[in-house]
Structure formats: C-alpha cells, structure tokens
PDB file as gemmi writes it, atoms N, CA and C in Angstrom:
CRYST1    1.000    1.000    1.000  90.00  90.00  90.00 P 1                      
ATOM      1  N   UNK A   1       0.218 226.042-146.849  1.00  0.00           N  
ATOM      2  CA  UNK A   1       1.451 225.925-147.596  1.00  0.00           C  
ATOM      3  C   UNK A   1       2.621 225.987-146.620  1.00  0.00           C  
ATOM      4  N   UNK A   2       4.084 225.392-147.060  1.00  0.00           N  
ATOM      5  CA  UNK A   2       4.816 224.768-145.934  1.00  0.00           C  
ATOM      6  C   UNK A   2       5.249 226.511-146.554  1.00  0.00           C  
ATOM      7  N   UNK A   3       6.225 227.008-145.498  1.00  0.00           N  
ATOM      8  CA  UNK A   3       7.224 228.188-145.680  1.00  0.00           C  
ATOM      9  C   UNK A   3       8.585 227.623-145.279  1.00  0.00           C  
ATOM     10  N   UNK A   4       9.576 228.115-145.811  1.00  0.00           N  
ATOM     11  CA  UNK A   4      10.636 227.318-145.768  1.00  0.00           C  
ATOM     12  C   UNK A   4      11.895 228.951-145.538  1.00  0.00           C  
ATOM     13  N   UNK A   5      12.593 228.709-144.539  1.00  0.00           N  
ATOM     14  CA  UNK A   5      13.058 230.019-144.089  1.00  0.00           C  
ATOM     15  C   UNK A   5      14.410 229.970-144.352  1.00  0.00           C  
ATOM     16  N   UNK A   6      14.565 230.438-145.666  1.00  0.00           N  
ATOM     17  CA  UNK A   6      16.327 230.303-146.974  1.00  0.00           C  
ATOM     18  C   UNK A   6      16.978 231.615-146.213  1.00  0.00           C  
ATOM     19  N   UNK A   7      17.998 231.052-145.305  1.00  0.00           N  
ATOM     20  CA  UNK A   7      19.301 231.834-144.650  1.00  0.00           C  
ATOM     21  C   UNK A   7      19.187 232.745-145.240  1.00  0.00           C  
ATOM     22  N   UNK A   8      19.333 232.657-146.526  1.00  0.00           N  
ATOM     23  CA  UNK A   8      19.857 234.187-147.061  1.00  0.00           C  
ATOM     24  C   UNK A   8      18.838 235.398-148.086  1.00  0.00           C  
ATOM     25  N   UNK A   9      17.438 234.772-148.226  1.00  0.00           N  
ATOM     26  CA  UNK A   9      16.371 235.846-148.260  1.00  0.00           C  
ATOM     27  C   UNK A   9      14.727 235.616-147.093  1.00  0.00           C  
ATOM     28  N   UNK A  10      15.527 234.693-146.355  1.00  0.00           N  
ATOM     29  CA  UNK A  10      13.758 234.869-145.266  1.00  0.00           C  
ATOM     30  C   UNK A  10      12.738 233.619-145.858  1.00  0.00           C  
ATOM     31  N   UNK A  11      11.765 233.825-145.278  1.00  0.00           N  
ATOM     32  CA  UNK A  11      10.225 233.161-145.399  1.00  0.00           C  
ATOM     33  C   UNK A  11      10.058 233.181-146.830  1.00  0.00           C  
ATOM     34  N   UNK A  12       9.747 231.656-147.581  1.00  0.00           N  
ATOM     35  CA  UNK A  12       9.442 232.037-148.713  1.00  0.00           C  
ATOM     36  C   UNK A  12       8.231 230.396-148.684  1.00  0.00           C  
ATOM     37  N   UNK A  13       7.499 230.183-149.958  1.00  0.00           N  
ATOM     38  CA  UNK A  13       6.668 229.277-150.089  1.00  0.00           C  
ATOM     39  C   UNK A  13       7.286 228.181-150.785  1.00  0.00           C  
ATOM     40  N   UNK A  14       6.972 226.813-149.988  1.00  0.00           N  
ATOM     41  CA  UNK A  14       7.844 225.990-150.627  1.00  0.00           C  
ATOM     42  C   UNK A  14       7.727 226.051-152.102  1.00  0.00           C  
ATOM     43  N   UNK A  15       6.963 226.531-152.812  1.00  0.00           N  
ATOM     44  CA  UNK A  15       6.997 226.239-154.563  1.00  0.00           C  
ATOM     45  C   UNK A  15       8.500 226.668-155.093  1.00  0.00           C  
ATOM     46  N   UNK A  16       9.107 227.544-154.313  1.00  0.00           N  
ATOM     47  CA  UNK A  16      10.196 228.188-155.015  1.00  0.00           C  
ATOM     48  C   UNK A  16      11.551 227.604-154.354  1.00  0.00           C  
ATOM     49  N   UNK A  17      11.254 226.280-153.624  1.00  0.00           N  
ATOM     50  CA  UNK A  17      12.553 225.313-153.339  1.00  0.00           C  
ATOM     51  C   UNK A  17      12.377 224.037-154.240  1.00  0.00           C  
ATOM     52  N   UNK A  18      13.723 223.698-154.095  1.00  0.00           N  
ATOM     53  CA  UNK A  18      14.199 222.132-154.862  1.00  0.00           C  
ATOM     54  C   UNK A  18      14.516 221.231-154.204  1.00  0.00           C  
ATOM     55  N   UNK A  19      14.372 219.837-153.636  1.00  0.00           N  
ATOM     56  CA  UNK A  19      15.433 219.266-152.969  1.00  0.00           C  
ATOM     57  C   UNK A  19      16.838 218.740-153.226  1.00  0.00           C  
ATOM     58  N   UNK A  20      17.391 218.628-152.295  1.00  0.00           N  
ATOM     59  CA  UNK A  20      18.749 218.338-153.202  1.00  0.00           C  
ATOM     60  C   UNK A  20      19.461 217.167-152.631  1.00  0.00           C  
ATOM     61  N   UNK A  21      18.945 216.403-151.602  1.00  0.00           N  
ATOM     62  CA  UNK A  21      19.026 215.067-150.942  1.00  0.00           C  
ATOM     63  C   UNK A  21      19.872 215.421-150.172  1.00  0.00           C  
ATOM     64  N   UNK A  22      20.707 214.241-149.264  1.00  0.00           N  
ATOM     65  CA  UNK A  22      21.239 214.199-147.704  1.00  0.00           C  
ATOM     66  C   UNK A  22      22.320 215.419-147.888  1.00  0.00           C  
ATOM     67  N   UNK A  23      22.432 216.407-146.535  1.00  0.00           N  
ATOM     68  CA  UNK A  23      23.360 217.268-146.470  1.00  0.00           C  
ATOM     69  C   UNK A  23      24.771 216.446-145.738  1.00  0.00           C  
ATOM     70  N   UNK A  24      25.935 217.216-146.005  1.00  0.00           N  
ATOM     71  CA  UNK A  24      26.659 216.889-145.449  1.00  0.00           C  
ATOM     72  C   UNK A  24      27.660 215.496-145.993  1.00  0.00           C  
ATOM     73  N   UNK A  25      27.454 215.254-146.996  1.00  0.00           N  
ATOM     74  CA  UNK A  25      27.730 214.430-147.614  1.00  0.00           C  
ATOM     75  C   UNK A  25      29.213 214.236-148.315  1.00  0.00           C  
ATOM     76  N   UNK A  26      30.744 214.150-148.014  1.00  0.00           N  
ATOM     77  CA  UNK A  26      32.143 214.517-148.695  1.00  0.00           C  
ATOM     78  C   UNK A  26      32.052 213.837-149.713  1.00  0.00           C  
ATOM     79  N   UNK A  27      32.704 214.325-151.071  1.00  0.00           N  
ATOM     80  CA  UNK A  27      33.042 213.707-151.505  1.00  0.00           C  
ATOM     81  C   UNK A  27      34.276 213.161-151.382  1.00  0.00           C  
ATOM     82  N   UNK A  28      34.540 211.657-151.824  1.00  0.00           N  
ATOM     83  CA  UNK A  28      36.192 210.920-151.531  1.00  0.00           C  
ATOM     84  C   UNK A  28      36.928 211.853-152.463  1.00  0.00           C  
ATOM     85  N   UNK A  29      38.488 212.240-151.999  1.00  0.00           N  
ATOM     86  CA  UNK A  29      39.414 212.715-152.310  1.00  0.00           C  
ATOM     87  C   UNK A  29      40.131 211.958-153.370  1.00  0.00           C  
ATOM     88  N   UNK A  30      40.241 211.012-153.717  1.00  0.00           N  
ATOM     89  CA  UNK A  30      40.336 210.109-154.822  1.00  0.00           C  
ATOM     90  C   UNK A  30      39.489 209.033-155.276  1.00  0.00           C  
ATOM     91  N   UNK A  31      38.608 210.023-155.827  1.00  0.00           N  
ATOM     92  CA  UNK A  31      37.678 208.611-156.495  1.00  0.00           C  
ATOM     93  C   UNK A  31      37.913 207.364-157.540  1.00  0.00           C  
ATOM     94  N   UNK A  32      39.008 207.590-157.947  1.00  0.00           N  
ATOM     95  CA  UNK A  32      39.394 206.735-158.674  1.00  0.00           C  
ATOM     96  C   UNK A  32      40.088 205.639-157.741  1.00  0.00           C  
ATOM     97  N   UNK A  33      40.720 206.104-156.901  1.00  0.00           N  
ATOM     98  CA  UNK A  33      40.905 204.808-155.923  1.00  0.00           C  
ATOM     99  C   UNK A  33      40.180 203.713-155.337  1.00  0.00           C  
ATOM    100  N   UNK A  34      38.494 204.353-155.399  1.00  0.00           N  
ATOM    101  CA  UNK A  34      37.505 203.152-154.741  1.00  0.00           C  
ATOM    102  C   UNK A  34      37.206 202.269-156.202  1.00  0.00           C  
ATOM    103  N   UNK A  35      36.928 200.921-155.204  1.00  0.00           N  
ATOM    104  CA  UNK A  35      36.495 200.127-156.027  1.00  0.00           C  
ATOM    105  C   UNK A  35      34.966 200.466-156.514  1.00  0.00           C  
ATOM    106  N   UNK A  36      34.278 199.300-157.606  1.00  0.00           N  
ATOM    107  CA  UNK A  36      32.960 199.477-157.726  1.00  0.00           C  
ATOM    108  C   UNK A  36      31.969 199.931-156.739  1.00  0.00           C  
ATOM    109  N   UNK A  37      32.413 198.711-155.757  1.00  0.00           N  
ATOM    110  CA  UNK A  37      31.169 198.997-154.518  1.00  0.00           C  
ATOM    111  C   UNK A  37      31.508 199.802-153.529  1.00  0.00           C  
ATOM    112  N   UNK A  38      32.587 200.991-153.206  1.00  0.00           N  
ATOM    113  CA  UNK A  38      32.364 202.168-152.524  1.00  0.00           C  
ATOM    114  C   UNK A  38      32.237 202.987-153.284  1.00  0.00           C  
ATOM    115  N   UNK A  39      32.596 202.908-154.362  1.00  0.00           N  
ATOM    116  CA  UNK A  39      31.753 204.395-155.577  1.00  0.00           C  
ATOM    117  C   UNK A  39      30.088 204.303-155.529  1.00  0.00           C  
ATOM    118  N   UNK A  40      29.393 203.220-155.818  1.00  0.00           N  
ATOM    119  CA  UNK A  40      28.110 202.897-155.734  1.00  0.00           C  
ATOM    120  C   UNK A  40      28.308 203.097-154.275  1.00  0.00           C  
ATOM    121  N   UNK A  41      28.311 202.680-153.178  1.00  0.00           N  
ATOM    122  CA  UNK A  41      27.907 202.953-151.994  1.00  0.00           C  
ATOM    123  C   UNK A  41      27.818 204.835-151.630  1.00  0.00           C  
ATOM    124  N   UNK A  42      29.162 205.646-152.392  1.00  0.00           N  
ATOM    125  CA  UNK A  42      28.965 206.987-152.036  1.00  0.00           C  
ATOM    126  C   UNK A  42      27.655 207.607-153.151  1.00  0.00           C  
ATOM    127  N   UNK A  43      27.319 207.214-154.199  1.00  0.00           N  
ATOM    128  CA  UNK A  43      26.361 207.515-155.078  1.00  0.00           C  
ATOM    129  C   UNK A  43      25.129 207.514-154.329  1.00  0.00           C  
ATOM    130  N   UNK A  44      24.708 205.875-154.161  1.00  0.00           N  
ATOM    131  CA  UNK A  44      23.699 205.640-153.690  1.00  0.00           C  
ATOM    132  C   UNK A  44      22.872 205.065-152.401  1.00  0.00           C  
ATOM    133  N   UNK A  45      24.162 205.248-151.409  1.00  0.00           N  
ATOM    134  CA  UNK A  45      23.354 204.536-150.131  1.00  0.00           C  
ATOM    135  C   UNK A  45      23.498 206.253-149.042  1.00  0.00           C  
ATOM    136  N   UNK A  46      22.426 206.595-148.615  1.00  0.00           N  
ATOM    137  CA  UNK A  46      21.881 207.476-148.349  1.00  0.00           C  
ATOM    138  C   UNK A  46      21.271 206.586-146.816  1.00  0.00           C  
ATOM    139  N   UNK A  47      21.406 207.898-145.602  1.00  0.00           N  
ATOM    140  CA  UNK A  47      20.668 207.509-144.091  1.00  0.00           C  
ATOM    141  C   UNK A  47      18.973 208.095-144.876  1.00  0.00           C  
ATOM    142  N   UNK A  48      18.131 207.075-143.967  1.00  0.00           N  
ATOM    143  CA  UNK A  48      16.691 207.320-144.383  1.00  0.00           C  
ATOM    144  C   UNK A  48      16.278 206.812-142.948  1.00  0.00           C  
ATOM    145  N   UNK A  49      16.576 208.389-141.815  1.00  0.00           N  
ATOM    146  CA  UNK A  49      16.723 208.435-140.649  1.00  0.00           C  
ATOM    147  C   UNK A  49      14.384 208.757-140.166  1.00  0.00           C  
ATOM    148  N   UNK A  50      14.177 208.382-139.394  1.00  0.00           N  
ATOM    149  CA  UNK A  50      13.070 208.756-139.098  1.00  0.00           C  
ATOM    150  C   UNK A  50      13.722 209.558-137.771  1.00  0.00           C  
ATOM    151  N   UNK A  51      13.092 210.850-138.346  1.00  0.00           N  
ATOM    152  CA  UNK A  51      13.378 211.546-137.090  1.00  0.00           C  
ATOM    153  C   UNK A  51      13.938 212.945-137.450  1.00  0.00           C  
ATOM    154  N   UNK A  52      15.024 213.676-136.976  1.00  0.00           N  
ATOM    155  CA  UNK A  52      16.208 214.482-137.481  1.00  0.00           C  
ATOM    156  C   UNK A  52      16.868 214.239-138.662  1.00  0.00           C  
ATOM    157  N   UNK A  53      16.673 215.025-139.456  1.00  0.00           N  
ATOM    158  CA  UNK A  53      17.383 214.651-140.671  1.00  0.00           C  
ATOM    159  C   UNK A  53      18.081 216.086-141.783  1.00  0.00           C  
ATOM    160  N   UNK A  54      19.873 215.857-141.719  1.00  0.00           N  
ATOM    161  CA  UNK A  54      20.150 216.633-142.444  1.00  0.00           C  
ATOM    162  C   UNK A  54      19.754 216.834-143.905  1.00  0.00           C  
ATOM    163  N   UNK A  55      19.409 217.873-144.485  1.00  0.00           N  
ATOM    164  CA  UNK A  55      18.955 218.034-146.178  1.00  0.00           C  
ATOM    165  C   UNK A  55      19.739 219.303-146.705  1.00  0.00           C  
ATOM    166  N   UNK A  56      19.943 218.797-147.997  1.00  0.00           N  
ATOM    167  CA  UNK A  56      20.350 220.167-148.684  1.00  0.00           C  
ATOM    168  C   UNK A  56      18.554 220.620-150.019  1.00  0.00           C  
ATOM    169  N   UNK A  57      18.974 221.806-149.708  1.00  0.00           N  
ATOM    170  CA  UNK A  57      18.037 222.526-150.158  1.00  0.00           C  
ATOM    171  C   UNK A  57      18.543 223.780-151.156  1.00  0.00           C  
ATOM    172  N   UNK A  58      17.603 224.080-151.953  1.00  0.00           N  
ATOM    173  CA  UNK A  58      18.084 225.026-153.364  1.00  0.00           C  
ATOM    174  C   UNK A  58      16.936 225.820-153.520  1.00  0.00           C  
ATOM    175  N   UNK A  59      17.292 227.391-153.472  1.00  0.00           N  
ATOM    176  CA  UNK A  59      16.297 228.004-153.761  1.00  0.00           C  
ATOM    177  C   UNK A  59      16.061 228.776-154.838  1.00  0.00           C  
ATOM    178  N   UNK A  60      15.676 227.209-155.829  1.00  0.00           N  
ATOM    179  CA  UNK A  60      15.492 227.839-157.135  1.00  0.00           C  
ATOM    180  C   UNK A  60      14.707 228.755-157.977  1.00  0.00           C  
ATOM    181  N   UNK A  61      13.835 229.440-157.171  1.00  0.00           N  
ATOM    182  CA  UNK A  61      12.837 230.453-157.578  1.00  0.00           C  
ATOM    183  C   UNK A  61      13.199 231.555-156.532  1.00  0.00           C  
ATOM    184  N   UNK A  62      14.019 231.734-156.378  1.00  0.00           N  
ATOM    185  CA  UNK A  62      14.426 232.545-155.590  1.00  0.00           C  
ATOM    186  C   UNK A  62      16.451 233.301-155.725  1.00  0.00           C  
ATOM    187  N   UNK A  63      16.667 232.704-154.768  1.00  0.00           N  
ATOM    188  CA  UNK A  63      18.553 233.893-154.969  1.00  0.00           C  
ATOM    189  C   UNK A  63      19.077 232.768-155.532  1.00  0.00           C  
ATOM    190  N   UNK A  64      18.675 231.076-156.171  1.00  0.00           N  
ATOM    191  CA  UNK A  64      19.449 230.102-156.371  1.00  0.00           C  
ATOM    192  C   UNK A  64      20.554 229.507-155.512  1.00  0.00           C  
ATOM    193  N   UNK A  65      21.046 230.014-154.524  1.00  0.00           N  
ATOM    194  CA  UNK A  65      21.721 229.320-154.051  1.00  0.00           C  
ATOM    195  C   UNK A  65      21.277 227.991-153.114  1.00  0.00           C  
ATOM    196  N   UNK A  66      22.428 227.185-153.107  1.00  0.00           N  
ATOM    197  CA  UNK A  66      21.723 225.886-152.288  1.00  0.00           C  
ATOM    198  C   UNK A  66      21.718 226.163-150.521  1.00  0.00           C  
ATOM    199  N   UNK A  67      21.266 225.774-149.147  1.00  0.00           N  
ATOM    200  CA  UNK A  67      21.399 226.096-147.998  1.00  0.00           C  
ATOM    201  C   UNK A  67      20.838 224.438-147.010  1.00  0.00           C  
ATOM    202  N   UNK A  68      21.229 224.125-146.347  1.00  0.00           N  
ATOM    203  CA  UNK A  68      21.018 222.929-145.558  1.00  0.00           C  
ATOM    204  C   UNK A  68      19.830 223.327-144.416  1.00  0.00           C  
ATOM    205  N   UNK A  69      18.866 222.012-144.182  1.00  0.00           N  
ATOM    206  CA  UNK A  69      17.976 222.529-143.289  1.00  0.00           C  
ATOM    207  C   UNK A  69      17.884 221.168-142.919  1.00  0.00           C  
ATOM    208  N   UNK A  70      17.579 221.314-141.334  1.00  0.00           N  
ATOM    209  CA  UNK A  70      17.110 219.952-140.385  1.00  0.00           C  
ATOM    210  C   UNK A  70      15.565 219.977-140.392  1.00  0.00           C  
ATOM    211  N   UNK A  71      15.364 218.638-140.944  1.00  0.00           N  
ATOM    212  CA  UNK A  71      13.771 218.363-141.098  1.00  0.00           C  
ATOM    213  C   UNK A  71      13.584 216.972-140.223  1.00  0.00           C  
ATOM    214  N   UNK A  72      12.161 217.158-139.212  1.00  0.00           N  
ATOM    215  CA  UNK A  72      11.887 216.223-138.900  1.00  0.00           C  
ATOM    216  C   UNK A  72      11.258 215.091-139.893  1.00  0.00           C  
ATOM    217  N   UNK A  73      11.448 214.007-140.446  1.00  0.00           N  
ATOM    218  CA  UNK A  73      10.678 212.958-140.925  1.00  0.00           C  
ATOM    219  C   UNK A  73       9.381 212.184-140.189  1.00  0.00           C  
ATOM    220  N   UNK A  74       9.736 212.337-139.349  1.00  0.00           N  
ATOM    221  CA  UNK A  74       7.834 212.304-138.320  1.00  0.00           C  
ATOM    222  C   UNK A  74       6.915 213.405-138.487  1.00  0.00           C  
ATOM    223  N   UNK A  75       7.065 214.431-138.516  1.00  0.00           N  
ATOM    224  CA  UNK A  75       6.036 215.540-138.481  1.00  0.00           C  
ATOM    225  C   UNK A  75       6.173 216.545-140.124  1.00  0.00           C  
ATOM    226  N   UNK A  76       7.340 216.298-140.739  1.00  0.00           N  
ATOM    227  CA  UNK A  76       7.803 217.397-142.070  1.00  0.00           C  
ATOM    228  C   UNK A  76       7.655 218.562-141.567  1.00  0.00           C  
ATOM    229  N   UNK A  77       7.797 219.054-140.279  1.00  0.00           N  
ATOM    230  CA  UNK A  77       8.561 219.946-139.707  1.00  0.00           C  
ATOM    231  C   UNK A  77       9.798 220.477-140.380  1.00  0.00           C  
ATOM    232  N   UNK A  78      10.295 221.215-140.608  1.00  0.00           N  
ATOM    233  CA  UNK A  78      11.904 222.084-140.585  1.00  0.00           C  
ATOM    234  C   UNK A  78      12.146 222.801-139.493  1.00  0.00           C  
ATOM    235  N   UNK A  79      13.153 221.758-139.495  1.00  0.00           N  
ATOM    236  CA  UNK A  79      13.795 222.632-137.820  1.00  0.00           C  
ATOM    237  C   UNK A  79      14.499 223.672-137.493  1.00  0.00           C  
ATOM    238  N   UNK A  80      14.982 224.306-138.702  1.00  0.00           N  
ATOM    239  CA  UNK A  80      16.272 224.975-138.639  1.00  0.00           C  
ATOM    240  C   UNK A  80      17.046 224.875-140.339  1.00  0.00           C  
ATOM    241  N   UNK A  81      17.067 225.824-140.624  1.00  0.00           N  
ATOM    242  CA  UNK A  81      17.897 226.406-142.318  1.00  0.00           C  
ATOM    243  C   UNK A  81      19.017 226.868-141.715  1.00  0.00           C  
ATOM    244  N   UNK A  82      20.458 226.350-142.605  1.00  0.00           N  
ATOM    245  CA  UNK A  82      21.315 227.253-141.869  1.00  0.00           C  
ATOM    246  C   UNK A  82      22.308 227.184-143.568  1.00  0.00           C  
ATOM    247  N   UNK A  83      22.870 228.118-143.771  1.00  0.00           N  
ATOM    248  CA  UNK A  83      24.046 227.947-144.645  1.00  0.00           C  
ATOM    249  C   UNK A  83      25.328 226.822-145.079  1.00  0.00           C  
ATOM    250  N   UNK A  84      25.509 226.754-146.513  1.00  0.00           N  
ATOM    251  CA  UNK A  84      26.095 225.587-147.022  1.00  0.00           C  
ATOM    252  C   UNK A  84      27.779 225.857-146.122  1.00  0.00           C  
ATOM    253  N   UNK A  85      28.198 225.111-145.476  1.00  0.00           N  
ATOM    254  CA  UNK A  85      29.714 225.135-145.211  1.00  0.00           C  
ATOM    255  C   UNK A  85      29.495 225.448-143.933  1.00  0.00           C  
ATOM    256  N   UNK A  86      28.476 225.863-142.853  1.00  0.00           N  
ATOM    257  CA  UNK A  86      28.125 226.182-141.256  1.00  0.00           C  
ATOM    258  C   UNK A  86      27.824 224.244-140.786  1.00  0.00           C  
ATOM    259  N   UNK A  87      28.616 224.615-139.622  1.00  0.00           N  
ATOM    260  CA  UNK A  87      28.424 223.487-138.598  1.00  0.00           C  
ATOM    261  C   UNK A  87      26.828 222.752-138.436  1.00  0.00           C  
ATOM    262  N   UNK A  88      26.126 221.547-138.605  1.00  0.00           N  
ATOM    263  CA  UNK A  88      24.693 221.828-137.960  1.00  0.00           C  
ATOM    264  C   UNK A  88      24.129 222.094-136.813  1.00  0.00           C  
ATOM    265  N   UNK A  89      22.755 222.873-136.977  1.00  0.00           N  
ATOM    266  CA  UNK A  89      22.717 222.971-135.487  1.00  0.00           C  
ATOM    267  C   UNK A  89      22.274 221.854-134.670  1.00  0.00           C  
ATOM    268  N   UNK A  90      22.571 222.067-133.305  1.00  0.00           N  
ATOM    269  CA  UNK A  90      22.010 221.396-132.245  1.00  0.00           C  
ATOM    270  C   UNK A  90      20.374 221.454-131.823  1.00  0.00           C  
ATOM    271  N   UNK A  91      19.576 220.530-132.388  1.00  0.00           N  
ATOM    272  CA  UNK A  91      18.414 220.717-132.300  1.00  0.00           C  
ATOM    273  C   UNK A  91      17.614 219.799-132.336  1.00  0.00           C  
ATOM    274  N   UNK A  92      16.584 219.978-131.525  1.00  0.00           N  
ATOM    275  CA  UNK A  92      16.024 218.099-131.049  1.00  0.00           C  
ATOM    276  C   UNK A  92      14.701 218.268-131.695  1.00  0.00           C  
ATOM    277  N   UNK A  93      14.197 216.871-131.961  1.00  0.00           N  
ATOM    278  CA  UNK A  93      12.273 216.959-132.691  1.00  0.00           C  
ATOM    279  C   UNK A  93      11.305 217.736-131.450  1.00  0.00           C  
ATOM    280  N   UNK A  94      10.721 218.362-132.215  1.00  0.00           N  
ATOM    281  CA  UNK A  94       9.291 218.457-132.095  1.00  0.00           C  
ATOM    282  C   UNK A  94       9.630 220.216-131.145  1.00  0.00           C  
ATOM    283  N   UNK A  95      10.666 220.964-131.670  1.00  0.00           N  
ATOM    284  CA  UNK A  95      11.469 222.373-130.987  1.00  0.00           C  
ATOM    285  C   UNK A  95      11.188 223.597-132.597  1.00  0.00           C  
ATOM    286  N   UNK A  96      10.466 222.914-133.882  1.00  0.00           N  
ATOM    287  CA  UNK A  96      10.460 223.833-134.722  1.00  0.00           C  
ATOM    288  C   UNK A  96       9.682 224.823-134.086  1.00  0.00           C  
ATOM    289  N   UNK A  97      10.022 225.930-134.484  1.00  0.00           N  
ATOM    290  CA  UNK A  97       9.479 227.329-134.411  1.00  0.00           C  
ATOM    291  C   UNK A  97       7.750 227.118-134.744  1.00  0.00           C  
ATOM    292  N   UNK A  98       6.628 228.089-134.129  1.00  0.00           N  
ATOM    293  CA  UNK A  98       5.718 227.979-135.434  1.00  0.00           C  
ATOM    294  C   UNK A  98       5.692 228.969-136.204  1.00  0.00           C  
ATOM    295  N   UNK A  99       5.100 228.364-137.709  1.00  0.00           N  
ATOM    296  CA  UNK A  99       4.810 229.142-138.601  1.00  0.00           C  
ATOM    297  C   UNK A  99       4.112 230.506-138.693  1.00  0.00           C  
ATOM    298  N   UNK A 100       4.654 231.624-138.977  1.00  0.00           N  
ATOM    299  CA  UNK A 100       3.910 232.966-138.844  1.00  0.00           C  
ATOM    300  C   UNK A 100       2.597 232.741-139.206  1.00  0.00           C  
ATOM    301  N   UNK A 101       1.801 233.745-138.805  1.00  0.00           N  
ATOM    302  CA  UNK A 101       0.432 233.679-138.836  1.00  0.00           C  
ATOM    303  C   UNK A 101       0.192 233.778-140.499  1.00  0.00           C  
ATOM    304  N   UNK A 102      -0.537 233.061-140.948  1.00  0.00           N  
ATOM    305  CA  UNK A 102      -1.066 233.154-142.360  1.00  0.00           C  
ATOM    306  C   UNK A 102      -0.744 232.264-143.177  1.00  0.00           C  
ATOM    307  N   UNK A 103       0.300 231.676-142.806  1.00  0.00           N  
ATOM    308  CA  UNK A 103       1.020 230.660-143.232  1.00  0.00           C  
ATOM    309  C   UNK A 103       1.113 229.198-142.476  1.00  0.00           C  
ATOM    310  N   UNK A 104       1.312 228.037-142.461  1.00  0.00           N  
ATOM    311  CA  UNK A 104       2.200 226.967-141.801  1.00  0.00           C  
ATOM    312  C   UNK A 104       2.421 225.831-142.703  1.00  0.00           C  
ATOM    313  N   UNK A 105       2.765 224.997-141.638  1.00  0.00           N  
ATOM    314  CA  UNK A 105       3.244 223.674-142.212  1.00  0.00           C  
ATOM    315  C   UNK A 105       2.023 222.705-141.106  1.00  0.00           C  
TER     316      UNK A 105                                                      
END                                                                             
C-alpha cells in the first residue's frame, strides 16, 4: 500500500486521500473578462507532464484539509508533500525517500 506523508498529520494509507488535480493552478482575477476559449482553456487544459509533477491532494479520511505533493509520473513515486500556499520544493526524479519498513509504494 502507497503511504502518502499529509504535512500536517504524518504517514497515512493512501485509502484516506482524494485527488484534487494540477497544483498551483490561479485562478483569473476577472473571469468574466475571458472569452469562451480562455475560460475553457483555465477549466480544462491541464500539463500531463511525464516526470515531476505538481498535485493537489485532500486528506479526506483524515484532518480534511487539502496539501500539494510532487509525484513522479514514471515511477508513482511522491516526492515530497508540502502545504497549500508554500513555495514548491526543489526536487529531482528518482530522490523520493523510501518507504518505512512495513509499508511502500
């Protein structure tokens, strides 16, 4: 089972996360100003990066709050959980931690 390490209670089993798609994502300051196709473009065009990839994450069986984590898309590695509104970190593939004993990914 993958363990997924939520900033703000530790090691937990993925059953008790949600995904919540690309992190980092603004919303436009006047949405009513874009036309059709940059409203649809901020809705639905999403990076589908192989490799490093920012995510937001929700730990809904758990404290509920949402928290961002860098996941490799080559290996489904997580590289790094860090809190909603923190800078990302600096962190390259194939540098995840391993999984405590009893557990992995």
């Amino acid at each position: 089972m993958l363990l997924i390490d939520c900033p703000y209670c530790g090691l937990r089993p993925e059953i008790e996360f949600s995904y919540g798609g690309e992190a980092h994502l603004a919303r436009p300051q006047r949405p009513s100003d874009l036309d059709d196709q940059a409203w649809s473009d901020f809705l639905y065009t999403r990076a589908n990066v192989k490799g490093v990839h920012a995510e937001r994450w929700r730990h809904a069986r758990g404290c509920g709050r949402f928290f961002n984590a860098l996941r490799d898309t080559t290996s489904d590695r997580i590289l790094a959980t860090y809190e909603t509104g923190r800078p990302r970190p600096d962190v390259a593939p194939g540098t995840a931690k391993p999984p405590p004993s009893g557990g992995g990914a």
